[in-house]
PDB file of N, CA, C and O in Angstrom:
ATOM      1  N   UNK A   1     -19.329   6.378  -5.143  1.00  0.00           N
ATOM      2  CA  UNK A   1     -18.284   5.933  -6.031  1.00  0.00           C
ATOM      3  C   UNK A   1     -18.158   4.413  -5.895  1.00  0.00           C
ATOM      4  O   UNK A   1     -17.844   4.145  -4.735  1.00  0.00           O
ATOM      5  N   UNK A   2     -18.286   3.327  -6.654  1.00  0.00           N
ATOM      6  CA  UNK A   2     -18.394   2.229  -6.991  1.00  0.00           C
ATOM      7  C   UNK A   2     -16.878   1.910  -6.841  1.00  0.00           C
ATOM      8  O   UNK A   2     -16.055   2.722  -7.264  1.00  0.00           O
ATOM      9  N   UNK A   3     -16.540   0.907  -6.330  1.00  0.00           N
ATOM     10  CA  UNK A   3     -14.915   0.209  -6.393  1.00  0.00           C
ATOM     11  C   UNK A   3     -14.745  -0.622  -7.449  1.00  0.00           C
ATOM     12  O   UNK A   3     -15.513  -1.413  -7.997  1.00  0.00           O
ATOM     13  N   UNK A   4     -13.999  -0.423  -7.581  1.00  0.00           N
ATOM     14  CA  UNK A   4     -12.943  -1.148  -9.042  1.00  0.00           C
ATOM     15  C   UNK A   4     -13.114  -2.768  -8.652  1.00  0.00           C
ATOM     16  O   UNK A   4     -13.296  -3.399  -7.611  1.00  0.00           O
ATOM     17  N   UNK A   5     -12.939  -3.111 -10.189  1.00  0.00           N
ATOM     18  CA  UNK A   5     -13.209  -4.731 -10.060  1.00  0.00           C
ATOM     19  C   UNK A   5     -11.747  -5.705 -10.001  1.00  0.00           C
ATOM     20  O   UNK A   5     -10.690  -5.181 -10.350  1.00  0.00           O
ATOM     21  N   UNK A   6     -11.773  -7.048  -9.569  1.00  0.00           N
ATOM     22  CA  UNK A   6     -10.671  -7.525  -8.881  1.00  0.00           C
ATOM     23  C   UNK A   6      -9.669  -7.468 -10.279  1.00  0.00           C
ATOM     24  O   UNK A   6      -8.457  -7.302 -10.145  1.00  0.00           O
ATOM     25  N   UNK A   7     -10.241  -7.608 -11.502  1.00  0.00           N
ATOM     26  CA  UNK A   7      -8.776  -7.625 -12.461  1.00  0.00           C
ATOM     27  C   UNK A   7      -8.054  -6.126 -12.128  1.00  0.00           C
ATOM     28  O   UNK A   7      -6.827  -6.205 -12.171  1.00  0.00           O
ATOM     29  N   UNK A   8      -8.481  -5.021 -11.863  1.00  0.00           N
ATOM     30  CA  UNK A   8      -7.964  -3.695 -11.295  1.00  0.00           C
ATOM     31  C   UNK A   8      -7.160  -3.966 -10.309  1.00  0.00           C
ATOM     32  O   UNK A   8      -6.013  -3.564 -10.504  1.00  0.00           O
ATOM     33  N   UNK A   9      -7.447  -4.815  -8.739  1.00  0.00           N
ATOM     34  CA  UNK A   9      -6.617  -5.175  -7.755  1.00  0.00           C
ATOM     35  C   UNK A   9      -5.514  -6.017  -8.398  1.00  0.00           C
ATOM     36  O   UNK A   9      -4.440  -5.435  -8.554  1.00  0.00           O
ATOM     37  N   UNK A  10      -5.595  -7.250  -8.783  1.00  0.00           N
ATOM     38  CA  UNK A  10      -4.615  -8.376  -9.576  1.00  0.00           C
ATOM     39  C   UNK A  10      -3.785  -7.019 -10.302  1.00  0.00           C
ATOM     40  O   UNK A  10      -2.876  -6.577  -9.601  1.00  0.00           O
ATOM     41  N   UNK A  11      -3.963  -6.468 -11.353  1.00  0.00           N
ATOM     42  CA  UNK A  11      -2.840  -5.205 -11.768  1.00  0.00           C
ATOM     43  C   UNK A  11      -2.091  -4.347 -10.973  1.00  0.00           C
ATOM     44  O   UNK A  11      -0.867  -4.300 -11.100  1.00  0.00           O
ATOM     45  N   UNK A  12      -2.663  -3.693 -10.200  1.00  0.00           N
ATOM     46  CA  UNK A  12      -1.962  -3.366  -8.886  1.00  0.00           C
ATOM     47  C   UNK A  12      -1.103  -4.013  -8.259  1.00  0.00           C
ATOM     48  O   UNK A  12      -0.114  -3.520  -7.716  1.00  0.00           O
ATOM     49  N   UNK A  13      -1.404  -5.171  -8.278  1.00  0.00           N
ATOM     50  CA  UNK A  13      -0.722  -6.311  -6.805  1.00  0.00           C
ATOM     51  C   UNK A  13       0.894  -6.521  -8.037  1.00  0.00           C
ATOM     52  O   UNK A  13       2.008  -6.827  -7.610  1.00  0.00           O
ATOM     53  N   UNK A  14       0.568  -6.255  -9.552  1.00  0.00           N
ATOM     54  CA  UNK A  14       2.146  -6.673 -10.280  1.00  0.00           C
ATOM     55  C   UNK A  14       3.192  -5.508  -9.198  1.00  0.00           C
ATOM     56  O   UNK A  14       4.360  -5.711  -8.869  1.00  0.00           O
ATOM     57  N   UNK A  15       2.647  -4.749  -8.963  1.00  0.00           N
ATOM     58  CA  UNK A  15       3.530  -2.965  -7.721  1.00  0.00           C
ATOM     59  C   UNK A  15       3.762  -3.797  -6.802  1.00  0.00           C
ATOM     60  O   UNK A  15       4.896  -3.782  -6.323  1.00  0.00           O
ATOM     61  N   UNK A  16       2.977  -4.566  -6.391  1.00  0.00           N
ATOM     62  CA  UNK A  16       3.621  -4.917  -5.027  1.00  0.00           C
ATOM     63  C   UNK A  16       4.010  -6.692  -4.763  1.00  0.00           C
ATOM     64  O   UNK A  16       3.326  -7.667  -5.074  1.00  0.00           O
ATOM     65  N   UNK A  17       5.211  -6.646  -4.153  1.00  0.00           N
ATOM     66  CA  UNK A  17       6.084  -7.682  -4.216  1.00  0.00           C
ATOM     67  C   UNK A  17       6.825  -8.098  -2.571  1.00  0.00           C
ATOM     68  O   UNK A  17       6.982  -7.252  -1.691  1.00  0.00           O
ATOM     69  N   UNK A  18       7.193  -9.508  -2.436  1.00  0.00           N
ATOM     70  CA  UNK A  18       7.709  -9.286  -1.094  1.00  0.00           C
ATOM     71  C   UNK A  18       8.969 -10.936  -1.132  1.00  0.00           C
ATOM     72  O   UNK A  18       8.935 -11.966  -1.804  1.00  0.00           O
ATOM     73  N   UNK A  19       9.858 -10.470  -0.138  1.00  0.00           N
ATOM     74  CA  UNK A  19      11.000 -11.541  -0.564  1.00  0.00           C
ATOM     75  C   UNK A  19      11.626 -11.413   0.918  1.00  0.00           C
ATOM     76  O   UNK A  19      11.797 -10.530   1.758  1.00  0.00           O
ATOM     77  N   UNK A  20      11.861 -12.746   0.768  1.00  0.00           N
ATOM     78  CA  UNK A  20      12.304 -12.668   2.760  1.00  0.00           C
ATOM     79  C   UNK A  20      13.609 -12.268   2.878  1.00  0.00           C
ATOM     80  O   UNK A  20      14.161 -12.147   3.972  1.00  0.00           O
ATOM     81  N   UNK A  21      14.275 -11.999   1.552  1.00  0.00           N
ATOM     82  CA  UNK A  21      15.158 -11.594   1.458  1.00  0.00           C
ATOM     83  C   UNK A  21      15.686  -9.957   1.741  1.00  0.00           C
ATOM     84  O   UNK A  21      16.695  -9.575   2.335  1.00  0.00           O
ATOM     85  N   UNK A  22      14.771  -9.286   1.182  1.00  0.00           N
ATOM     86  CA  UNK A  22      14.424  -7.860   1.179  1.00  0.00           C
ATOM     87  C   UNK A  22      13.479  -7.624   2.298  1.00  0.00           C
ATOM     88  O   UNK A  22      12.357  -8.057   2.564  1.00  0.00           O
ATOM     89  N   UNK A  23      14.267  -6.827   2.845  1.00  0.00           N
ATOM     90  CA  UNK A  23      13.081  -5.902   3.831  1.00  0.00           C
ATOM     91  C   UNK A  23      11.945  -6.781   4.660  1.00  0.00           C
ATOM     92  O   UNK A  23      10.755  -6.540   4.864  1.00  0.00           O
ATOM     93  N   UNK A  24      12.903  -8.053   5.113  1.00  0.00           N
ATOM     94  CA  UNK A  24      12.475  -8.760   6.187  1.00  0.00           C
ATOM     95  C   UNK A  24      11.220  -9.387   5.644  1.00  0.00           C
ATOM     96  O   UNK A  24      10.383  -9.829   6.430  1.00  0.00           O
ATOM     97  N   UNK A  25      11.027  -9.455   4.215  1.00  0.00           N
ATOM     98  CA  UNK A  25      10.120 -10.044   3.674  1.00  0.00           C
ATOM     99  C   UNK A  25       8.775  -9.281   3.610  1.00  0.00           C
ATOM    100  O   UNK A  25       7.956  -9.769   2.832  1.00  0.00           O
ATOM    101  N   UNK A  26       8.445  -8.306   4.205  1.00  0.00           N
ATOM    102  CA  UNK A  26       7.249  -7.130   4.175  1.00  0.00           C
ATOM    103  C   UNK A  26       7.513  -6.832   2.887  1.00  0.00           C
ATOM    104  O   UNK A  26       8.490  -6.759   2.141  1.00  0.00           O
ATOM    105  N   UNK A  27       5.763  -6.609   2.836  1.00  0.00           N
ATOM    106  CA  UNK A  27       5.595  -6.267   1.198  1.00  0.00           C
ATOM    107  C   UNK A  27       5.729  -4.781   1.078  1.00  0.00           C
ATOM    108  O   UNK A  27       5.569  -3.837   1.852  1.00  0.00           O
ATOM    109  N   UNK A  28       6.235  -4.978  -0.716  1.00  0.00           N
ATOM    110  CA  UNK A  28       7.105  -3.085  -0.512  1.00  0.00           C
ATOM    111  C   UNK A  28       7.017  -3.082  -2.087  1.00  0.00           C
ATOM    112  O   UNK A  28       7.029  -4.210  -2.580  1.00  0.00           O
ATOM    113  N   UNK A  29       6.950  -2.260  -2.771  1.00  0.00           N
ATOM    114  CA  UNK A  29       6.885  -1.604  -3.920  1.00  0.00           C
ATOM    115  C   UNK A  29       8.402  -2.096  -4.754  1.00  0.00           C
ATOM    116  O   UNK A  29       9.619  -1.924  -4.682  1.00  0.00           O
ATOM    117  N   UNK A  30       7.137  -2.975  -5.745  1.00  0.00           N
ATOM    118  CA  UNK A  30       8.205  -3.756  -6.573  1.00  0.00           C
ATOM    119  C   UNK A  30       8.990  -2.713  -7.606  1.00  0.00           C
ATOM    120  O   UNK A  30       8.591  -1.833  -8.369  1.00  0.00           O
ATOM    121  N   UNK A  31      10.440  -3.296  -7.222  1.00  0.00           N
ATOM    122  CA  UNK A  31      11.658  -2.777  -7.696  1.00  0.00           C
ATOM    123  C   UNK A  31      11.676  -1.548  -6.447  1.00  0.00           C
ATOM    124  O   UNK A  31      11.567  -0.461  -7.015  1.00  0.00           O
ATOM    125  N   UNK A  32      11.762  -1.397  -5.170  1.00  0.00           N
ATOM    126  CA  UNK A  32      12.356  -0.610  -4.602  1.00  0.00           C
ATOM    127  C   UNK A  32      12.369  -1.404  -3.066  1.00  0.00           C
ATOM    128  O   UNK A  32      11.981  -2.563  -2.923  1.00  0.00           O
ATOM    129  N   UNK A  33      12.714  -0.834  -2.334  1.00  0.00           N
ATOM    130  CA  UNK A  33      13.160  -1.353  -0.957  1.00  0.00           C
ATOM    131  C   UNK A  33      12.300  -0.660  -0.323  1.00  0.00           C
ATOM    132  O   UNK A  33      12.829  -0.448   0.768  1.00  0.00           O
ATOM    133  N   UNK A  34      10.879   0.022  -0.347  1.00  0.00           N
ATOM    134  CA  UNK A  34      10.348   0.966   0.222  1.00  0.00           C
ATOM    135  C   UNK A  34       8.943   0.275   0.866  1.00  0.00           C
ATOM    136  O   UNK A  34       7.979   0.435   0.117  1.00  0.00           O
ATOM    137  N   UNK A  35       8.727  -0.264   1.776  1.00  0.00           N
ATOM    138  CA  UNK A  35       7.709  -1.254   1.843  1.00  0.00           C
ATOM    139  C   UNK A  35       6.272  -0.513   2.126  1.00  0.00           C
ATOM    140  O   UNK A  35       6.173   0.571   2.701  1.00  0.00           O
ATOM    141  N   UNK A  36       5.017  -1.401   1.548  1.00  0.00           N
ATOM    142  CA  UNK A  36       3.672  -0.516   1.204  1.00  0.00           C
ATOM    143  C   UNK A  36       3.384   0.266   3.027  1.00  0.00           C
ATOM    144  O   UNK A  36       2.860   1.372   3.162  1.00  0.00           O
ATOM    145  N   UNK A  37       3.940  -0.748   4.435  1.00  0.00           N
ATOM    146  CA  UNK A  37       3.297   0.203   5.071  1.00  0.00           C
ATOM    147  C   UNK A  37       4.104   1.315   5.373  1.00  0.00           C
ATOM    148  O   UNK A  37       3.817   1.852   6.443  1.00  0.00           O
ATOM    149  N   UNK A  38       5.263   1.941   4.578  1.00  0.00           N
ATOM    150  CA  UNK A  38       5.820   3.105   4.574  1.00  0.00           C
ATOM    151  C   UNK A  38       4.718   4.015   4.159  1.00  0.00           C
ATOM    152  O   UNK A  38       4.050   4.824   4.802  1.00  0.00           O
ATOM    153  N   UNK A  39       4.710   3.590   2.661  1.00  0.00           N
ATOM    154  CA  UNK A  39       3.295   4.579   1.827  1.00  0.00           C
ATOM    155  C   UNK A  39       2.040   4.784   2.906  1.00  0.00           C
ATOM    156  O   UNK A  39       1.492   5.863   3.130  1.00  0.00           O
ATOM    157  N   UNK A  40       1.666   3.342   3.602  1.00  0.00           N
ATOM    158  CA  UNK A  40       0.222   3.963   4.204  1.00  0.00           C
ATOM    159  C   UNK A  40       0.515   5.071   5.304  1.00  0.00           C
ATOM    160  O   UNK A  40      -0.119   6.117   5.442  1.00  0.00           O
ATOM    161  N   UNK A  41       2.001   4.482   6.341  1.00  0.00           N
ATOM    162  CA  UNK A  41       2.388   5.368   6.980  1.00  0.00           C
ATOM    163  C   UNK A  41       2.273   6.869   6.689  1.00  0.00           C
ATOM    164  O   UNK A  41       1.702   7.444   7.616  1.00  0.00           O
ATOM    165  N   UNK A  42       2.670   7.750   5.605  1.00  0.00           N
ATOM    166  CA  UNK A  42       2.667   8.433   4.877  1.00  0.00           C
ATOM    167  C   UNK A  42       1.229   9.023   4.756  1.00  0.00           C
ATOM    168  O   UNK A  42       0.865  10.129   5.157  1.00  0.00           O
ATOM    169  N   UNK A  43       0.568   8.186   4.199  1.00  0.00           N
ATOM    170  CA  UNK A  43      -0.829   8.438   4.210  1.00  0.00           C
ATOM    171  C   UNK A  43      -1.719   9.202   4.759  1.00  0.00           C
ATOM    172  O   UNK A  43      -2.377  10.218   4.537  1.00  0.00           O
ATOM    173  N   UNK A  44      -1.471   8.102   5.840  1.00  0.00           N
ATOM    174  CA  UNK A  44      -2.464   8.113   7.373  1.00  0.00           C
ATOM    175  C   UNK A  44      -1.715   9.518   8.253  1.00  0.00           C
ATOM    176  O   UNK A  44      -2.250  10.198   9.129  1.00  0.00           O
ATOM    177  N   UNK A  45      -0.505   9.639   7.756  1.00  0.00           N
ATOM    178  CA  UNK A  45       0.145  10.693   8.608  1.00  0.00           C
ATOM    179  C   UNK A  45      -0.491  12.445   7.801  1.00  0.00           C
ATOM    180  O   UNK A  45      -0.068  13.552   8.136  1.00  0.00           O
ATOM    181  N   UNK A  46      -1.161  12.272   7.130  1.00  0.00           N
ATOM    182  CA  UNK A  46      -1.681  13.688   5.873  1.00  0.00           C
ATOM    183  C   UNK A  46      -0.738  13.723   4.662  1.00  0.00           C
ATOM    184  O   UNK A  46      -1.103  14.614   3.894  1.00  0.00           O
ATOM    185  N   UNK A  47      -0.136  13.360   4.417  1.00  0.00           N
ATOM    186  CA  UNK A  47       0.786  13.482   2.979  1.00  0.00           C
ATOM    187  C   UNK A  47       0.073  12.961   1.782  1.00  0.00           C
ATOM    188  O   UNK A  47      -0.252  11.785   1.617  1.00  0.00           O
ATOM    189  N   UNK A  48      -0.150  14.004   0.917  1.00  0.00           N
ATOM    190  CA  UNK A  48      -0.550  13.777  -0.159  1.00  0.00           C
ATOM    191  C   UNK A  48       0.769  12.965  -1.381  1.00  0.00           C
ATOM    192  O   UNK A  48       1.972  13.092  -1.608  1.00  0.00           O
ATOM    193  N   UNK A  49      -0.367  12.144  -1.882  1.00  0.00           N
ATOM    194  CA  UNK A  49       0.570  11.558  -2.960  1.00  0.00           C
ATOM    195  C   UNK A  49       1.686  11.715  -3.854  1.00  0.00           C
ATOM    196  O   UNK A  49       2.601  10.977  -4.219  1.00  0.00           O
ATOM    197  N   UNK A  50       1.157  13.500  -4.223  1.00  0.00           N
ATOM    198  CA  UNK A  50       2.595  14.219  -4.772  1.00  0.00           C
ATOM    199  C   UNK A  50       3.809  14.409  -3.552  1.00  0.00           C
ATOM    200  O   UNK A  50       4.975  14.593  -3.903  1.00  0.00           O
ATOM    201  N   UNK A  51       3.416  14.344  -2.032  1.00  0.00           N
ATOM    202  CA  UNK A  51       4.653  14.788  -1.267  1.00  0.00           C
ATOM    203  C   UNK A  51       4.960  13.437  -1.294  1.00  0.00           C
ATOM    204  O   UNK A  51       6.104  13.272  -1.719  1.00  0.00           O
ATOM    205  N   UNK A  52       4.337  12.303  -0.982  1.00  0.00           N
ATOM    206  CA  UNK A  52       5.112  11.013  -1.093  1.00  0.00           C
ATOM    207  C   UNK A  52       6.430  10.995  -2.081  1.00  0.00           C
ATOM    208  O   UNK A  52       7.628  11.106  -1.821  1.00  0.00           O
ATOM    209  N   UNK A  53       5.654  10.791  -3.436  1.00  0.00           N
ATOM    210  CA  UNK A  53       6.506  10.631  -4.749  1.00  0.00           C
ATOM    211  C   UNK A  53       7.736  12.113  -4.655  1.00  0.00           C
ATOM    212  O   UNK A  53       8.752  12.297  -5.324  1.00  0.00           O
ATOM    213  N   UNK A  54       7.316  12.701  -3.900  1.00  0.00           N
ATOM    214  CA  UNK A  54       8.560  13.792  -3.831  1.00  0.00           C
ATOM    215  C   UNK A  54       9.814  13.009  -2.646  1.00  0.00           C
ATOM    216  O   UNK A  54      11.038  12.901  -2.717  1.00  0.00           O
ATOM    217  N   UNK A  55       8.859  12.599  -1.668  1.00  0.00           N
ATOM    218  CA  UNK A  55       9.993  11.990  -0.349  1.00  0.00           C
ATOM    219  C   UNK A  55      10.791  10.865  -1.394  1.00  0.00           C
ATOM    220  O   UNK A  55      12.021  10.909  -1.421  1.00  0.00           O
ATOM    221  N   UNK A  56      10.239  10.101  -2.046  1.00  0.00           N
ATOM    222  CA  UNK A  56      10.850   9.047  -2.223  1.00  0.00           C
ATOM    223  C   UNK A  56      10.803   8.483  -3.920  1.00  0.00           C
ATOM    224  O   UNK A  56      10.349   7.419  -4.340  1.00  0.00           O
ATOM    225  N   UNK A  57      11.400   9.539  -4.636  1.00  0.00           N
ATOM    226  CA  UNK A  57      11.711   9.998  -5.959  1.00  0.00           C
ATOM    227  C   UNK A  57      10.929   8.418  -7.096  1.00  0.00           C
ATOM    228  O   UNK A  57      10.416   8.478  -8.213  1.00  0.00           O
ATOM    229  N   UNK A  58      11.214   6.897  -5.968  1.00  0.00           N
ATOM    230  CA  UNK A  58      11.142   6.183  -6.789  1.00  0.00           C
ATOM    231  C   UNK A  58       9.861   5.855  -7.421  1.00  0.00           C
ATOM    232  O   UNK A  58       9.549   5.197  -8.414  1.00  0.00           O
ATOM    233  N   UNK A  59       9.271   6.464  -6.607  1.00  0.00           N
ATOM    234  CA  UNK A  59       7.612   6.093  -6.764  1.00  0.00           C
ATOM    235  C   UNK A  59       6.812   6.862  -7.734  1.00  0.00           C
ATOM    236  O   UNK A  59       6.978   8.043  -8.038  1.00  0.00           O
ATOM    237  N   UNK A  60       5.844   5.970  -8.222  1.00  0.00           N
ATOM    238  CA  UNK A  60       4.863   6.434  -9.119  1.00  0.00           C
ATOM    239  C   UNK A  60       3.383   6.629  -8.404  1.00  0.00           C
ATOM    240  O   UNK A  60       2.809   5.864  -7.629  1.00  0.00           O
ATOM    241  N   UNK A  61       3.029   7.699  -8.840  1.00  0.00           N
ATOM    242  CA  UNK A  61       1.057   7.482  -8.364  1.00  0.00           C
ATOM    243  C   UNK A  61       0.595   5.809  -8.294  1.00  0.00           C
ATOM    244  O   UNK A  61       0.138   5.402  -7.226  1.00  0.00           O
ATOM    245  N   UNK A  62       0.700   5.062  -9.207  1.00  0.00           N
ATOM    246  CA  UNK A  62       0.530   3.983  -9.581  1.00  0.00           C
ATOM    247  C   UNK A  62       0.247   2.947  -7.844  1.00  0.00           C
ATOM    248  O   UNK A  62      -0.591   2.281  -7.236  1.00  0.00           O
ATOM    249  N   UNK A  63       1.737   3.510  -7.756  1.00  0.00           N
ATOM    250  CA  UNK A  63       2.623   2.356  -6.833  1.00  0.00           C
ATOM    251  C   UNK A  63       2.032   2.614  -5.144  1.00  0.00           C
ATOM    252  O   UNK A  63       1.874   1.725  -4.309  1.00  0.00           O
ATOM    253  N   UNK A  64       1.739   4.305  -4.931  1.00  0.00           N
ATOM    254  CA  UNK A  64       0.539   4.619  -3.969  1.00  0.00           C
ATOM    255  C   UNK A  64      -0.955   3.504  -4.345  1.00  0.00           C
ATOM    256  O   UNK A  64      -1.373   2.618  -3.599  1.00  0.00           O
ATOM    257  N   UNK A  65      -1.303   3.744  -5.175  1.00  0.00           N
ATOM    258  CA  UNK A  65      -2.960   3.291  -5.540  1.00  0.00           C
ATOM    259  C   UNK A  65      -2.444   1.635  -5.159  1.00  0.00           C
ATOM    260  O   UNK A  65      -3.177   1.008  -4.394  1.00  0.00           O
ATOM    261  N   UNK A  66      -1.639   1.195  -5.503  1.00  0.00           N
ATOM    262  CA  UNK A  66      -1.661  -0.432  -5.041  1.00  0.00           C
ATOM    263  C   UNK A  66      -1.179  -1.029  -3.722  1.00  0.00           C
ATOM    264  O   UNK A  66      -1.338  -2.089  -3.117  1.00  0.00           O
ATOM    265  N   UNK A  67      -0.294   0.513  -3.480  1.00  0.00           N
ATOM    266  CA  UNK A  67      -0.415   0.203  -1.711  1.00  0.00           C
ATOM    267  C   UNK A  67      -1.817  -0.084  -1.137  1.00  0.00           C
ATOM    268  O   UNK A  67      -2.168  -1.038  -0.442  1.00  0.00           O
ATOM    269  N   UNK A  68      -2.387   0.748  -1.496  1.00  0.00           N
ATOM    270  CA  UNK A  68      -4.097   1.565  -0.340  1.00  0.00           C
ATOM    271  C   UNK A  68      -4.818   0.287  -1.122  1.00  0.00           C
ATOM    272  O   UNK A  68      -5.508  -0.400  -0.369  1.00  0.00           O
ATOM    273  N   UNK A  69      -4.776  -0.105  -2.384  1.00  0.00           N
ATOM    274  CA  UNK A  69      -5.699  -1.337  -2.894  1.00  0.00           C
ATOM    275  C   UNK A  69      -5.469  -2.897  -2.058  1.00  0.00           C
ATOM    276  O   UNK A  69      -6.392  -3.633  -1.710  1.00  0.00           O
ATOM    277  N   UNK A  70      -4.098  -3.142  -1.866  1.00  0.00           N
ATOM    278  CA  UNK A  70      -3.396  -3.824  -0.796  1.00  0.00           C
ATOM    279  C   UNK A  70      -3.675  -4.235   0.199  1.00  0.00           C
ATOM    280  O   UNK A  70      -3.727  -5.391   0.619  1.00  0.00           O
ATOM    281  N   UNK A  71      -4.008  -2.671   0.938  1.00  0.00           N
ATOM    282  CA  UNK A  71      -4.016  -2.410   2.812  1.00  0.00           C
ATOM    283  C   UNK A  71      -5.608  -2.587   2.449  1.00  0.00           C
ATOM    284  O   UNK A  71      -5.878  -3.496   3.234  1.00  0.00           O
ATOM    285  N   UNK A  72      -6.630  -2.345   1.874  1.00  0.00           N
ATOM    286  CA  UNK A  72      -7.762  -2.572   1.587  1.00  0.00           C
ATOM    287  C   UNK A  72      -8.384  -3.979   1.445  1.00  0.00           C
ATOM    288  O   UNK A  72      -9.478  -4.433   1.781  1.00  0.00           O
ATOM    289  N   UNK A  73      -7.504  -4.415   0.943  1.00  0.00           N
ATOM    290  CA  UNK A  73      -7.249  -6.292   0.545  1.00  0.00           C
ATOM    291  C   UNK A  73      -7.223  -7.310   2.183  1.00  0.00           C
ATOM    292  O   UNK A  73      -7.814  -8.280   2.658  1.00  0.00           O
ATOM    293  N   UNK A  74      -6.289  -6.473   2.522  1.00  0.00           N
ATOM    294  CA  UNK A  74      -5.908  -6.780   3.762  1.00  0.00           C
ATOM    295  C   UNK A  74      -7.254  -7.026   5.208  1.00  0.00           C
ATOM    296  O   UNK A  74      -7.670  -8.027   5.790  1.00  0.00           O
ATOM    297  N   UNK A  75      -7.471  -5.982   5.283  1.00  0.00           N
ATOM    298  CA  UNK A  75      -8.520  -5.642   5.765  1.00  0.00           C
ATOM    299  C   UNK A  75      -9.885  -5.983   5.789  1.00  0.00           C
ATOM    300  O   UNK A  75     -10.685  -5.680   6.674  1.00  0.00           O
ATOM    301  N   UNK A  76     -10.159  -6.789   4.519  1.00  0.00           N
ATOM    302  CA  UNK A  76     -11.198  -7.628   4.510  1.00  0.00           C
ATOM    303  C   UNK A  76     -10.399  -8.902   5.101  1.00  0.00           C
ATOM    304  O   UNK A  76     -11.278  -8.925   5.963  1.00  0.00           O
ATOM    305  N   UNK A  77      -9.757  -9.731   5.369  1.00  0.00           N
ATOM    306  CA  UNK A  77      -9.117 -10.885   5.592  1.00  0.00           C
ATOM    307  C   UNK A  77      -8.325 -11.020   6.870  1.00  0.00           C
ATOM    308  O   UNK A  77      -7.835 -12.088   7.237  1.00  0.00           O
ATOM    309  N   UNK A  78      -8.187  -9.396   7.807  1.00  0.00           N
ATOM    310  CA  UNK A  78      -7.801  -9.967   8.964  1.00  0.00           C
ATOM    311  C   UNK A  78      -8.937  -9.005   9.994  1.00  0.00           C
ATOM    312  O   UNK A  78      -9.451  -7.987   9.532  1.00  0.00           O
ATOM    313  N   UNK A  79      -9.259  -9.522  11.542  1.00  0.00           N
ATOM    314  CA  UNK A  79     -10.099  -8.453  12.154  1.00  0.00           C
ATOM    315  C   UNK A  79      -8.674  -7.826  12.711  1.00  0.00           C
ATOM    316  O   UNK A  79      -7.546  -8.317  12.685  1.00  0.00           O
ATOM    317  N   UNK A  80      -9.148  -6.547  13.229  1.00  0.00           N
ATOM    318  CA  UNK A  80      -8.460  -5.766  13.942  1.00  0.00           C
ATOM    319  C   UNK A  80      -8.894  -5.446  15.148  1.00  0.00           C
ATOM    320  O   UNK A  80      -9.467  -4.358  15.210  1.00  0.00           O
ATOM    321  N   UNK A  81      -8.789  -6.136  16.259  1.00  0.00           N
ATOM    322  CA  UNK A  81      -9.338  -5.441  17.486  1.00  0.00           C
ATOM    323  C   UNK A  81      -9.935  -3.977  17.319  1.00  0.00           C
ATOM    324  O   UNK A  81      -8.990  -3.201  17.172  1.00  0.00           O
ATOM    325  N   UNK A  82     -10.823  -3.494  17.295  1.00  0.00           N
ATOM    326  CA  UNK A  82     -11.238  -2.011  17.728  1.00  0.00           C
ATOM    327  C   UNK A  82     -11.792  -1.351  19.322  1.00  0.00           C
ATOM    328  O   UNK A  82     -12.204  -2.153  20.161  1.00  0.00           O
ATOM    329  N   UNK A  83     -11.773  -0.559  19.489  1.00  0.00           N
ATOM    330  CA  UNK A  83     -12.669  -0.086  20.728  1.00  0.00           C
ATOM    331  C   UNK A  83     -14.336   0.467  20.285  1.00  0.00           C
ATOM    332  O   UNK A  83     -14.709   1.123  19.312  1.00  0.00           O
ATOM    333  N   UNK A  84     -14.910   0.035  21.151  1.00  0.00           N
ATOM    334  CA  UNK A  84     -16.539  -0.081  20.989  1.00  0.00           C
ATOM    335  C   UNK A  84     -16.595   1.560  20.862  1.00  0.00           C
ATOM    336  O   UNK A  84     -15.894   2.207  21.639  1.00  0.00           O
ATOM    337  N   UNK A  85     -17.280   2.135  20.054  1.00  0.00           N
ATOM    338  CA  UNK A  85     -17.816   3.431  20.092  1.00  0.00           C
ATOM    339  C   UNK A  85     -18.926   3.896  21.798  1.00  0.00           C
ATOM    340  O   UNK A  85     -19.588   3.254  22.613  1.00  0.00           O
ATOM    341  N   UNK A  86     -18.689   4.820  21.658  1.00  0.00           N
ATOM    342  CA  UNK A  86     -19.735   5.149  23.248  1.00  0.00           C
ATOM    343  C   UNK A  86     -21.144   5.590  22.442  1.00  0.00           C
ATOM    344  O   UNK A  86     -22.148   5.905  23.080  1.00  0.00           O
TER     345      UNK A  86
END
């Protein structure tokens, strides 16, 4: 499966928003107080996208896909310490 091209990310990124005002300035799903690493939290924990948008009524599929496009974004641009495989 081929990844989507950056005007796809740039559309996404209009979902996500961040204000030092709100939510300590962590980025969080524009127009709600719900910040993206809630969603990955969520994620990474097994919750499918419909139980998300069920936990937290405000959300759209949409607003998942630009979290994970985000945390993906992310991830090329910072290392993360890992542990060496054996």
């Amino acid at each position: 499966m081929a990844a989507k091209d950056n005007n796809d990310s740039a559309e996404r990124y209009e979902r996500i928003t961040a204000d030092p005002e709100i939510c300590h300035g962590k980025a969080r799903i524009r127009g709600t107080r719900i910040p993206v690493s809630v969603v990955l939290d969520n994620l990474a924990a097994g919750l499918s996208a419909e139980q998300i948008m069920a936990e937290y009524p405000g959300l759209q599929e949409e607003d998942i896909l630009a979290a994970v496009a985000y945390a993906a974004d992310i991830t090329r641009e910072r290392l993360v310490p890992l542990h060496e495989s054996a």
